[in-house]
HTML snippet that shows the backbone in 3Dmol.js (N, CA, C, O; Angstrom):
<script src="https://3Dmol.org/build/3Dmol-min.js"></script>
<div id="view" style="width:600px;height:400px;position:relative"></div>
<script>
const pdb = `
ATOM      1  N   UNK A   1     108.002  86.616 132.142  1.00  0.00           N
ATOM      2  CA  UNK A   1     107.760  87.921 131.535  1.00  0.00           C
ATOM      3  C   UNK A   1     108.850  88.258 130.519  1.00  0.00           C
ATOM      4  O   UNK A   1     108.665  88.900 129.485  1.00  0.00           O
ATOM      5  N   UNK A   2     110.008  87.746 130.938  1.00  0.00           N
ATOM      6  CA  UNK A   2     111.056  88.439 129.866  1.00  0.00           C
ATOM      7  C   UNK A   2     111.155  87.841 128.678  1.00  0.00           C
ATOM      8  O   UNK A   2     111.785  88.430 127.799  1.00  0.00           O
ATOM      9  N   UNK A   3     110.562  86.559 128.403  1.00  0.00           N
ATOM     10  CA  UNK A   3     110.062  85.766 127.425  1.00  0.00           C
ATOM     11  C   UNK A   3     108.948  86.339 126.341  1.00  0.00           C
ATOM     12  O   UNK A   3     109.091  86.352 125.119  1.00  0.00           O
ATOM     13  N   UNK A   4     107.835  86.796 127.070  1.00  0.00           N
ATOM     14  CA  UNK A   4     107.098  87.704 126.236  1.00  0.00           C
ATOM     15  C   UNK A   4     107.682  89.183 125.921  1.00  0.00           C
ATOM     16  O   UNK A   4     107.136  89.929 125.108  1.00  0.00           O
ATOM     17  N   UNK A   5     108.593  89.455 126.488  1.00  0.00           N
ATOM     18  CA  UNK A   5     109.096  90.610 125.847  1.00  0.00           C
ATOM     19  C   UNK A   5     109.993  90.558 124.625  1.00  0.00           C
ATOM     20  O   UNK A   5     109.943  91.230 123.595  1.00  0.00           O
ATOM     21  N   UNK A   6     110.909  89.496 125.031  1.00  0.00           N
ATOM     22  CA  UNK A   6     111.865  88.308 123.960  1.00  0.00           C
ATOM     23  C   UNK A   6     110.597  88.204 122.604  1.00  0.00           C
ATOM     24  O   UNK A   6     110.765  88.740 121.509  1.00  0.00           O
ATOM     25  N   UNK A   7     109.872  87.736 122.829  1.00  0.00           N
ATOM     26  CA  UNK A   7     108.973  87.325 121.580  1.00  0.00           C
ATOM     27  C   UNK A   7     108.108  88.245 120.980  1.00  0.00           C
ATOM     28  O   UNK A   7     107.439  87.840 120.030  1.00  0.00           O
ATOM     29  N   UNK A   8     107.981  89.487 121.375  1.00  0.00           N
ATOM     30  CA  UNK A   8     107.930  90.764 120.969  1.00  0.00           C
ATOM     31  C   UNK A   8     108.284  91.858 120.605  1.00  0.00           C
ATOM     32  O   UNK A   8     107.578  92.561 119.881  1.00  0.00           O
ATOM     33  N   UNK A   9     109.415  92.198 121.027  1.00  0.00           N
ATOM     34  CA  UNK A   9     110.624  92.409 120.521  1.00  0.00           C
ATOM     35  C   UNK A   9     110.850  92.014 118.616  1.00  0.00           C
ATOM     36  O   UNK A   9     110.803  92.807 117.677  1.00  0.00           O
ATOM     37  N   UNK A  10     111.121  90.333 118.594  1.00  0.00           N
ATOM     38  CA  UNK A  10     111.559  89.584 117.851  1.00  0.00           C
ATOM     39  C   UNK A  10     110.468  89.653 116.630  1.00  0.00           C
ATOM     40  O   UNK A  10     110.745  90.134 115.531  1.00  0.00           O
ATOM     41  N   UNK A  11     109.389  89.191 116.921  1.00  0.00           N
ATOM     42  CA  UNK A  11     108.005  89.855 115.972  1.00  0.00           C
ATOM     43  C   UNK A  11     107.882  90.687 115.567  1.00  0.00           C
ATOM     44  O   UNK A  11     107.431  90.652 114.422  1.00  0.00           O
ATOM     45  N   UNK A  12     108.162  91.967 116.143  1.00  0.00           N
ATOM     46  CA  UNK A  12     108.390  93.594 115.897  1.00  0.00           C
ATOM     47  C   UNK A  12     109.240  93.671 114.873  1.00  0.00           C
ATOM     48  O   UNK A  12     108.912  93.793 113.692  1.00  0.00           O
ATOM     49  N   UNK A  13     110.675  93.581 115.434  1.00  0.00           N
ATOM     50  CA  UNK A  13     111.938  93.573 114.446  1.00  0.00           C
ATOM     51  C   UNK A  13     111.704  92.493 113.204  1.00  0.00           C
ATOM     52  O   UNK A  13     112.318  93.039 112.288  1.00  0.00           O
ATOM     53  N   UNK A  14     110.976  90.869 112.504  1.00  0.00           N
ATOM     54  CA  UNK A  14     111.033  90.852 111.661  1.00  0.00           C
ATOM     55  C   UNK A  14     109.791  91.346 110.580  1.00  0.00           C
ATOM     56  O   UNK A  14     109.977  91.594 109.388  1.00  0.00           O
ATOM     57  N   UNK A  15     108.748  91.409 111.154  1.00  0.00           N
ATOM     58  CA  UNK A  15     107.881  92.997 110.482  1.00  0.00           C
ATOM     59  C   UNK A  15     108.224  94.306 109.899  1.00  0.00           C
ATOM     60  O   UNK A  15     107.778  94.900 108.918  1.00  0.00           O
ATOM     61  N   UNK A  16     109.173  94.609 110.795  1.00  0.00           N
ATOM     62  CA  UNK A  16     109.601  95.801 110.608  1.00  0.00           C
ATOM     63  C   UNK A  16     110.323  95.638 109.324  1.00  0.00           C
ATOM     64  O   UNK A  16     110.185  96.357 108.334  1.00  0.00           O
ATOM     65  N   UNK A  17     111.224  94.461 109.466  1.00  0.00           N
ATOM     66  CA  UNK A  17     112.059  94.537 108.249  1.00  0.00           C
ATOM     67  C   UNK A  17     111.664  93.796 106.945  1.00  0.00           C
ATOM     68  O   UNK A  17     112.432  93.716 105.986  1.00  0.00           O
ATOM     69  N   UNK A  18     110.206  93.168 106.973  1.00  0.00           N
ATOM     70  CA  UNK A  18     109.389  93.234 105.797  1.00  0.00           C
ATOM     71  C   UNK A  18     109.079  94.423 104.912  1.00  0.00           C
ATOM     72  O   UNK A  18     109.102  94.472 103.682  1.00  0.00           O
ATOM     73  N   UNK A  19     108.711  95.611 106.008  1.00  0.00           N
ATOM     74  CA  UNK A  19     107.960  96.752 105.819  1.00  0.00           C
ATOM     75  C   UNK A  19     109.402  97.621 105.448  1.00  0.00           C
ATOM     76  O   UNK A  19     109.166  97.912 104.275  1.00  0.00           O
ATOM     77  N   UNK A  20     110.404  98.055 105.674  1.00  0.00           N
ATOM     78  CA  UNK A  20     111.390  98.642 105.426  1.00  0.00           C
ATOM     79  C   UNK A  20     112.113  97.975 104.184  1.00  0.00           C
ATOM     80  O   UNK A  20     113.124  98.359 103.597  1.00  0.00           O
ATOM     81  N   UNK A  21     111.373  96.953 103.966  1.00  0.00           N
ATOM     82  CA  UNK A  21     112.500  96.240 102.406  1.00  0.00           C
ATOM     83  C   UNK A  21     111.272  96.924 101.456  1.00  0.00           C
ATOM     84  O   UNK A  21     111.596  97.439 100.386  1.00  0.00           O
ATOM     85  N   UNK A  22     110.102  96.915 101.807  1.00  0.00           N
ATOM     86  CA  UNK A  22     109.156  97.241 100.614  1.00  0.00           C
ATOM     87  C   UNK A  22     108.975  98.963 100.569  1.00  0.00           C
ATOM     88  O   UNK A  22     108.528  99.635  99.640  1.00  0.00           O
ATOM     89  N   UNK A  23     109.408  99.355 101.705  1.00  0.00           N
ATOM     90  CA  UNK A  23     109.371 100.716 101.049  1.00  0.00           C
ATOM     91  C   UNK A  23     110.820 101.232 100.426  1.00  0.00           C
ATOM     92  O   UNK A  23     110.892 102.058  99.516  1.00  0.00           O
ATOM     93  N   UNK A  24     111.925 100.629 101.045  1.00  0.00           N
ATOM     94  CA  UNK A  24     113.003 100.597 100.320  1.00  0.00           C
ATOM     95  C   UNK A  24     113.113 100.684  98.546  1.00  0.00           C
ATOM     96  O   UNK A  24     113.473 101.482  97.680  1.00  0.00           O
ATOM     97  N   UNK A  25     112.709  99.698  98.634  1.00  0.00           N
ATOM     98  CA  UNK A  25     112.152  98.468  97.295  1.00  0.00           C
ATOM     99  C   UNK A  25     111.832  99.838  96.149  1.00  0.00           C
ATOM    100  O   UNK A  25     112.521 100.472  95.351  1.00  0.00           O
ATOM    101  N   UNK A  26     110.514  99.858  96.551  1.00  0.00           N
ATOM    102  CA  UNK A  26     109.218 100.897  96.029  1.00  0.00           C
ATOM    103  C   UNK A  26     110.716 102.675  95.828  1.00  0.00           C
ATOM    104  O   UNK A  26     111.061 103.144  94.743  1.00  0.00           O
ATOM    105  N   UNK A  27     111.060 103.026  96.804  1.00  0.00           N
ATOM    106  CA  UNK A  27     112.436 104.100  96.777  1.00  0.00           C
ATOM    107  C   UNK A  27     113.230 103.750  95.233  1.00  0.00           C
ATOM    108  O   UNK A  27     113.286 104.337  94.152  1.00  0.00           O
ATOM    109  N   UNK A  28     113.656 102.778  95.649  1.00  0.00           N
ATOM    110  CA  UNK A  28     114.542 102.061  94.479  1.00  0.00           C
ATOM    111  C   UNK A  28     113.788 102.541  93.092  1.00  0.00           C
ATOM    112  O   UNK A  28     114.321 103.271  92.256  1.00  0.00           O
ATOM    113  N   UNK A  29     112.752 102.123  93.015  1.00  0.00           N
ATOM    114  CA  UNK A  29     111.489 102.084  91.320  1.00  0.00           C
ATOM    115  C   UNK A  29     111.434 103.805  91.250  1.00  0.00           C
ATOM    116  O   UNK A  29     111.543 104.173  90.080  1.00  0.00           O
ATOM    117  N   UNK A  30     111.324 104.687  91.999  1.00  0.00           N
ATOM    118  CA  UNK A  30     111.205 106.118  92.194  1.00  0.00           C
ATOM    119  C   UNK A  30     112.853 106.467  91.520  1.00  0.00           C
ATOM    120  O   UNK A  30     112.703 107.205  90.546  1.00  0.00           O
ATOM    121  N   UNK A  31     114.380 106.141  91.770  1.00  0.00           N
ATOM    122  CA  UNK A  31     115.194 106.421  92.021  1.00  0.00           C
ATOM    123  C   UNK A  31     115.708 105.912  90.478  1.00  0.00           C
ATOM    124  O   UNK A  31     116.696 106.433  89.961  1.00  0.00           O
ATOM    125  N   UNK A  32     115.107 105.081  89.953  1.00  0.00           N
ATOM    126  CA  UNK A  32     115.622 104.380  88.417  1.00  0.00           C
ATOM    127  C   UNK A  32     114.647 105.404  87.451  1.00  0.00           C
ATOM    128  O   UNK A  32     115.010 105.512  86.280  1.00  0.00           O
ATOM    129  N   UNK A  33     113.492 106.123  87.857  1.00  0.00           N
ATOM    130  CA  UNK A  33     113.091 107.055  87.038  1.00  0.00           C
ATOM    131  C   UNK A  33     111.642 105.686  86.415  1.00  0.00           C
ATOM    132  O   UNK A  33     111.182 105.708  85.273  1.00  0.00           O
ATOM    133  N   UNK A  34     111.306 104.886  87.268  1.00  0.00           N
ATOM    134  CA  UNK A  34     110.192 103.553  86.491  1.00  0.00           C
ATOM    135  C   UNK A  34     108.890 104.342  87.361  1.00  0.00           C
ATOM    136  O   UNK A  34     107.886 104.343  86.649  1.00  0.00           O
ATOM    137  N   UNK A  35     108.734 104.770  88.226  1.00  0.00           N
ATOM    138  CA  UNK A  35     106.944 105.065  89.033  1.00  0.00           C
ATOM    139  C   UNK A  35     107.245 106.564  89.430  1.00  0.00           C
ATOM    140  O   UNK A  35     108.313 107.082  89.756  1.00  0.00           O
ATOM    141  N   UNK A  36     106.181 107.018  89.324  1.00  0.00           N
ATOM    142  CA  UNK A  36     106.031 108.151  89.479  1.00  0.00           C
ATOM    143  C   UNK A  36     105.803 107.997  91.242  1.00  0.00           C
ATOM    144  O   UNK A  36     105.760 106.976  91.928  1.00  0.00           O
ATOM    145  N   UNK A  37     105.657 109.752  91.717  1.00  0.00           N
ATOM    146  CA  UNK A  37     105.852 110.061  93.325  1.00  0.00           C
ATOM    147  C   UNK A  37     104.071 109.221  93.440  1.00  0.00           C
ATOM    148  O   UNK A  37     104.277 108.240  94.153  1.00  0.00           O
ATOM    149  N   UNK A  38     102.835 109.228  93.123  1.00  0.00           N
ATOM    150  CA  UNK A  38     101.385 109.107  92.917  1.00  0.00           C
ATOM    151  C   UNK A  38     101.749 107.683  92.599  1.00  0.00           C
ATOM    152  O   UNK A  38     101.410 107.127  93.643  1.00  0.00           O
ATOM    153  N   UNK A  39     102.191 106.814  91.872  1.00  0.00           N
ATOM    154  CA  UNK A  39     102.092 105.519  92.307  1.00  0.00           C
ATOM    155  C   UNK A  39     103.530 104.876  93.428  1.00  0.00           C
ATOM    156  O   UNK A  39     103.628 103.675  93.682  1.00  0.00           O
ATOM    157  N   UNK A  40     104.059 105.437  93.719  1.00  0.00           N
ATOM    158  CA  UNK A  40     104.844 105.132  95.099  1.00  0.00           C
ATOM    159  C   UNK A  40     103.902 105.237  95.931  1.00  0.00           C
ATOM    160  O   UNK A  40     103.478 104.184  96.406  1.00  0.00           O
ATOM    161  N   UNK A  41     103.226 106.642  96.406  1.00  0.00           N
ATOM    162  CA  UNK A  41     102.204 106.580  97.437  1.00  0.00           C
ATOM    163  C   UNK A  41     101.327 105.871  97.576  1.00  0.00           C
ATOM    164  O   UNK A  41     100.735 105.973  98.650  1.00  0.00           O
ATOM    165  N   UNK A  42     100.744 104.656  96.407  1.00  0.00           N
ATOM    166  CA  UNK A  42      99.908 103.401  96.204  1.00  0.00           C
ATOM    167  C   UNK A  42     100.639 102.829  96.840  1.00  0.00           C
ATOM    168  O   UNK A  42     100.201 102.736  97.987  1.00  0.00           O
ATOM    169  N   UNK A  43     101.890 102.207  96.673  1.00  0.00           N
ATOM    170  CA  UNK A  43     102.845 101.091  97.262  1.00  0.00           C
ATOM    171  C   UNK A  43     103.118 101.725  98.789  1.00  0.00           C
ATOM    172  O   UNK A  43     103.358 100.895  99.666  1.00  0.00           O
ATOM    173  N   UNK A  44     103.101 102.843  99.087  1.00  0.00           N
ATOM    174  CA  UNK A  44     103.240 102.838 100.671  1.00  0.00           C
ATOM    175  C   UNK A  44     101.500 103.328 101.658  1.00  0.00           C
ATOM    176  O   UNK A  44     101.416 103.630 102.849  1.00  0.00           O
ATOM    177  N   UNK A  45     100.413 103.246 100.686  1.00  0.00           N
ATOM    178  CA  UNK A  45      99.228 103.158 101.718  1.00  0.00           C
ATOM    179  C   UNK A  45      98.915 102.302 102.618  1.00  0.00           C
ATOM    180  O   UNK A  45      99.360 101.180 102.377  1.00  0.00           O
ATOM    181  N   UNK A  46      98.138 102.427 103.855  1.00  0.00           N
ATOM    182  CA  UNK A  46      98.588 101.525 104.892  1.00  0.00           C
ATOM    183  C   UNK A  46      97.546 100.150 104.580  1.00  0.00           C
ATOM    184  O   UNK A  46      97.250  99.310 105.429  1.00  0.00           O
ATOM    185  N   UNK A  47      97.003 100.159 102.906  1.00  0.00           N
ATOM    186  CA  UNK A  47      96.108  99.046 102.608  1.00  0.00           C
ATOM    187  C   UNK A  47      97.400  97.889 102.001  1.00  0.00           C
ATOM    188  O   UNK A  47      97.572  96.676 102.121  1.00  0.00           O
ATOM    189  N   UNK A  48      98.084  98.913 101.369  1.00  0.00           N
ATOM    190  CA  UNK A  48      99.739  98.086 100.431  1.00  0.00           C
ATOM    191  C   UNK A  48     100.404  97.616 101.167  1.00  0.00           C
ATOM    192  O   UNK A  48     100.942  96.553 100.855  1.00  0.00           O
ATOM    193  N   UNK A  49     100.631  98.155 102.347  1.00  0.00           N
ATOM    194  CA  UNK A  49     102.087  98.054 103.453  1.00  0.00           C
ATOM    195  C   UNK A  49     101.540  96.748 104.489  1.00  0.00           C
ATOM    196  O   UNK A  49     102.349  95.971 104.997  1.00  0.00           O
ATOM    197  N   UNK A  50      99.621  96.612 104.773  1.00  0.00           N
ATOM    198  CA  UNK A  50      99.547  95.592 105.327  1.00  0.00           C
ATOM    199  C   UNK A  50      99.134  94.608 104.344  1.00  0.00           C
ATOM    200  O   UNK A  50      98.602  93.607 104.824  1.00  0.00           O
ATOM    201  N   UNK A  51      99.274  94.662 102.842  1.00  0.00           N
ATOM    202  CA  UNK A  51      99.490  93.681 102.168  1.00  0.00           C
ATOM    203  C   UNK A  51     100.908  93.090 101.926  1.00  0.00           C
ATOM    204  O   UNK A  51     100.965  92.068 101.243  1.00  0.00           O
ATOM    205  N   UNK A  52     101.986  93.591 102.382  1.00  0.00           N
ATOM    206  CA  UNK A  52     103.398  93.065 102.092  1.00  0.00           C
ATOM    207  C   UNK A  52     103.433  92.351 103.455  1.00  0.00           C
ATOM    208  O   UNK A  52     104.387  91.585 103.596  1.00  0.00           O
ATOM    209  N   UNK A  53     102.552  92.457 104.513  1.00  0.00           N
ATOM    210  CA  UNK A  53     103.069  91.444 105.898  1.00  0.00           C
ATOM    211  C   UNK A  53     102.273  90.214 105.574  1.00  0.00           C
ATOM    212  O   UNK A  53     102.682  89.171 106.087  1.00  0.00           O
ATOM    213  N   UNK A  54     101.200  90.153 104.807  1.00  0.00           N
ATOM    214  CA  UNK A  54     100.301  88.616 104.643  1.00  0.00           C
ATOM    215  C   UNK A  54     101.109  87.839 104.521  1.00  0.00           C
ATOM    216  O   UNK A  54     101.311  87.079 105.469  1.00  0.00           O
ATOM    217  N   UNK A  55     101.800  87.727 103.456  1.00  0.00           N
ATOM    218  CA  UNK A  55     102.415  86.129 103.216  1.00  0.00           C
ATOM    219  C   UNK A  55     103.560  86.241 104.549  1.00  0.00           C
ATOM    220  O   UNK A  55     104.500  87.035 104.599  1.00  0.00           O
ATOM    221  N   UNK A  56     103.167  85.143 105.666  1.00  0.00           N
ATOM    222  CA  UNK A  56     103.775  85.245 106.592  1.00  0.00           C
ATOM    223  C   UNK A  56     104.564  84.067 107.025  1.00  0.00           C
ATOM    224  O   UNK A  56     105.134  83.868 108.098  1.00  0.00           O
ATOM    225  N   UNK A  57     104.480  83.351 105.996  1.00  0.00           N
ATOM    226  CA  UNK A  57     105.392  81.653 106.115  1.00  0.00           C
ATOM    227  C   UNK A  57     106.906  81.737 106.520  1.00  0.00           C
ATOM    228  O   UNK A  57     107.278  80.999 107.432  1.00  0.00           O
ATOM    229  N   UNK A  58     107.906  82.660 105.857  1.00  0.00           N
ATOM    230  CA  UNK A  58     109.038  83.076 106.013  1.00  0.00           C
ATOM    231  C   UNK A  58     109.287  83.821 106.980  1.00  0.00           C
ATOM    232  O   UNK A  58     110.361  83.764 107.579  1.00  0.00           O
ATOM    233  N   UNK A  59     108.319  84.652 107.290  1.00  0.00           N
ATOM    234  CA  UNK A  59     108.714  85.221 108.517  1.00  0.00           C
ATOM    235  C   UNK A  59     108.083  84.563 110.074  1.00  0.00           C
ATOM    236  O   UNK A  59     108.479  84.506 111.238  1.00  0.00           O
ATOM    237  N   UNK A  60     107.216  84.252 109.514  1.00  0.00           N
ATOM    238  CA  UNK A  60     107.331  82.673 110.720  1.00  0.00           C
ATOM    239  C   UNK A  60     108.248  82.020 111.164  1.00  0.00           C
ATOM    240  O   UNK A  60     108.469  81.846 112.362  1.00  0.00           O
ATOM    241  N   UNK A  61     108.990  81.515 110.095  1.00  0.00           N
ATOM    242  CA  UNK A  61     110.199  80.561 109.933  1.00  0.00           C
ATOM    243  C   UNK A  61     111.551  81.145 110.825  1.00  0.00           C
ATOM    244  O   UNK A  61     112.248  80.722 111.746  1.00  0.00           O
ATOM    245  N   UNK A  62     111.486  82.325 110.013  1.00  0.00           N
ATOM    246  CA  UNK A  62     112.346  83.367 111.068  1.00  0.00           C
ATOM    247  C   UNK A  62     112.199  83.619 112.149  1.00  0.00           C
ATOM    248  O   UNK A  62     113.277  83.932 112.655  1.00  0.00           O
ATOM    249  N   UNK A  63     111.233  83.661 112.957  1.00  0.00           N
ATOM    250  CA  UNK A  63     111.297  84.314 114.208  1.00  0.00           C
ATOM    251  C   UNK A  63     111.199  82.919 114.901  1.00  0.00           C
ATOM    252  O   UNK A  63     111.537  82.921 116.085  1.00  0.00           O
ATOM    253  N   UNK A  64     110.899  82.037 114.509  1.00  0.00           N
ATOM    254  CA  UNK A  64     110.812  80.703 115.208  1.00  0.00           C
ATOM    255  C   UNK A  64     112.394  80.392 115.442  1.00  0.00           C
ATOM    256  O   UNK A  64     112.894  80.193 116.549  1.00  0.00           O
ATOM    257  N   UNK A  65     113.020  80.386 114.332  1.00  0.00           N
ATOM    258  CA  UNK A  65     114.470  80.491 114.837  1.00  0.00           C
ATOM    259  C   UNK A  65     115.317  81.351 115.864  1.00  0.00           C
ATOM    260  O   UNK A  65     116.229  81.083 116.645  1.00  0.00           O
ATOM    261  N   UNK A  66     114.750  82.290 115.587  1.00  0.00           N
ATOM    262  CA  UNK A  66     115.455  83.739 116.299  1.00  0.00           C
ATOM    263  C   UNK A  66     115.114  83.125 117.625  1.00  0.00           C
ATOM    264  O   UNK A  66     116.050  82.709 118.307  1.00  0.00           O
ATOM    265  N   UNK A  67     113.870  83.017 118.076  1.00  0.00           N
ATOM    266  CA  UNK A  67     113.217  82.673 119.313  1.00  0.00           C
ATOM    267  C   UNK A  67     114.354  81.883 120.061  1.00  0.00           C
ATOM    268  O   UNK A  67     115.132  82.239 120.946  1.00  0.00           O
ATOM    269  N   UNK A  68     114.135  80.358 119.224  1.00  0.00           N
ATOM    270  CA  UNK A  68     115.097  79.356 119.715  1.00  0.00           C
ATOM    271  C   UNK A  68     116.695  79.647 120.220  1.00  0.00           C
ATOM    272  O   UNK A  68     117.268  79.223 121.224  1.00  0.00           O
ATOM    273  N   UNK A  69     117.190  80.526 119.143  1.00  0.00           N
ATOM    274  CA  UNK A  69     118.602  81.233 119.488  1.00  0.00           C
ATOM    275  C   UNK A  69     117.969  82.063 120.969  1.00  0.00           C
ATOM    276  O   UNK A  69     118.497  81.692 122.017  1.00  0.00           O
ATOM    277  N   UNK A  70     117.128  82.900 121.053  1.00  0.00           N
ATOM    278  CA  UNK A  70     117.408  83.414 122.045  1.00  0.00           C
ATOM    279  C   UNK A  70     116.883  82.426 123.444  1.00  0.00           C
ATOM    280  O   UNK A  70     117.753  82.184 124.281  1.00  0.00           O
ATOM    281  N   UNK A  71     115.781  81.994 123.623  1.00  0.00           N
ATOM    282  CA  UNK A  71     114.972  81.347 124.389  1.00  0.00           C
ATOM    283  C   UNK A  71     115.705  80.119 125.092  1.00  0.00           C
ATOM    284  O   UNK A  71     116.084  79.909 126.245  1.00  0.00           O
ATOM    285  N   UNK A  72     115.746  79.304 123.743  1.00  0.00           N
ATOM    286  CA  UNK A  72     116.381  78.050 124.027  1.00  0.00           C
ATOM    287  C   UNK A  72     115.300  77.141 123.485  1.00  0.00           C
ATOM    288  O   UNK A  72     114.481  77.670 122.734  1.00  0.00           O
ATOM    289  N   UNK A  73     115.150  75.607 123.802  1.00  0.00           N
ATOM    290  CA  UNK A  73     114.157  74.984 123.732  1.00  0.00           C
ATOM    291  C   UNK A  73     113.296  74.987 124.988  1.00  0.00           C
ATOM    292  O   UNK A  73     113.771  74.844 126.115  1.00  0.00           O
ATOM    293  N   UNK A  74     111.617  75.207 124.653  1.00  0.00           N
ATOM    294  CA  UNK A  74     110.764  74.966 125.624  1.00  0.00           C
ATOM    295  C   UNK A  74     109.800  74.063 125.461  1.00  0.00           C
ATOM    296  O   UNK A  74     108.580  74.180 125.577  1.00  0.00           O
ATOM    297  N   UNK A  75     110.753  72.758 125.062  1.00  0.00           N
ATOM    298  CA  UNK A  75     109.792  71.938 125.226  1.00  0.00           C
ATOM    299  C   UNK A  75     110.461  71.083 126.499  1.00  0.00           C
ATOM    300  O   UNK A  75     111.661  70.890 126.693  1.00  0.00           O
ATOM    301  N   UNK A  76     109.223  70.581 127.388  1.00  0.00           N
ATOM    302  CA  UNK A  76     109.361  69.620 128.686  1.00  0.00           C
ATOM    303  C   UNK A  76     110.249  68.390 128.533  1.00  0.00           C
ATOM    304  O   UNK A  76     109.978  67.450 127.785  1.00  0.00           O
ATOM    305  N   UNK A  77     110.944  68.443 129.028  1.00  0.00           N
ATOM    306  CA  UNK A  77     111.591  66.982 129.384  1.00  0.00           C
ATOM    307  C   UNK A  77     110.679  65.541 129.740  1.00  0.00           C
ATOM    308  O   UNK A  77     111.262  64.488 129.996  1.00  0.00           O
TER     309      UNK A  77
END
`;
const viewer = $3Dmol.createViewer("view");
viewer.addModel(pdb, "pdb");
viewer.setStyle({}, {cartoon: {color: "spectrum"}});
viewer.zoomTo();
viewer.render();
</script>
């Protein structure tokens, strides 16, 4: 059980920090005076925000590591 919590947890947290770099990001373009408040709210609809988690190769990569740091290896002897 504490394994699936370990790997949920870990999934959570690098999502999260997909989703917090792109609204960051999108803050940033508001803050240089480049997008107006009406196209920020494009970049944070929840159609935009689950388009910044698709490409999921890197964050695959990541949590596969993270896992291993925490888990260990589970593969059989």
């Amino acid at each position: 059980m504490k394994r699936a919590i370990a790997v949920e947890e870990v999934v959570h947290e690098w999502f999260e920090q997909q989703l917090i770099e792109a609204v960051m990001s999108a803050q940033a373009l508001r803050n240089k005076g480049k997008w107006s408040l009406q196209e920020l709210e494009s970049l944070w609809s929840e159609e935009a925000l689950t388009a910044t988690v698709l490409p999921r190769w890197h964050i695959d990569q990541s949590i596969k590591r993270n896992l291993g740091v925490r888990l260990g290896s589970l593969k059989v002897a």
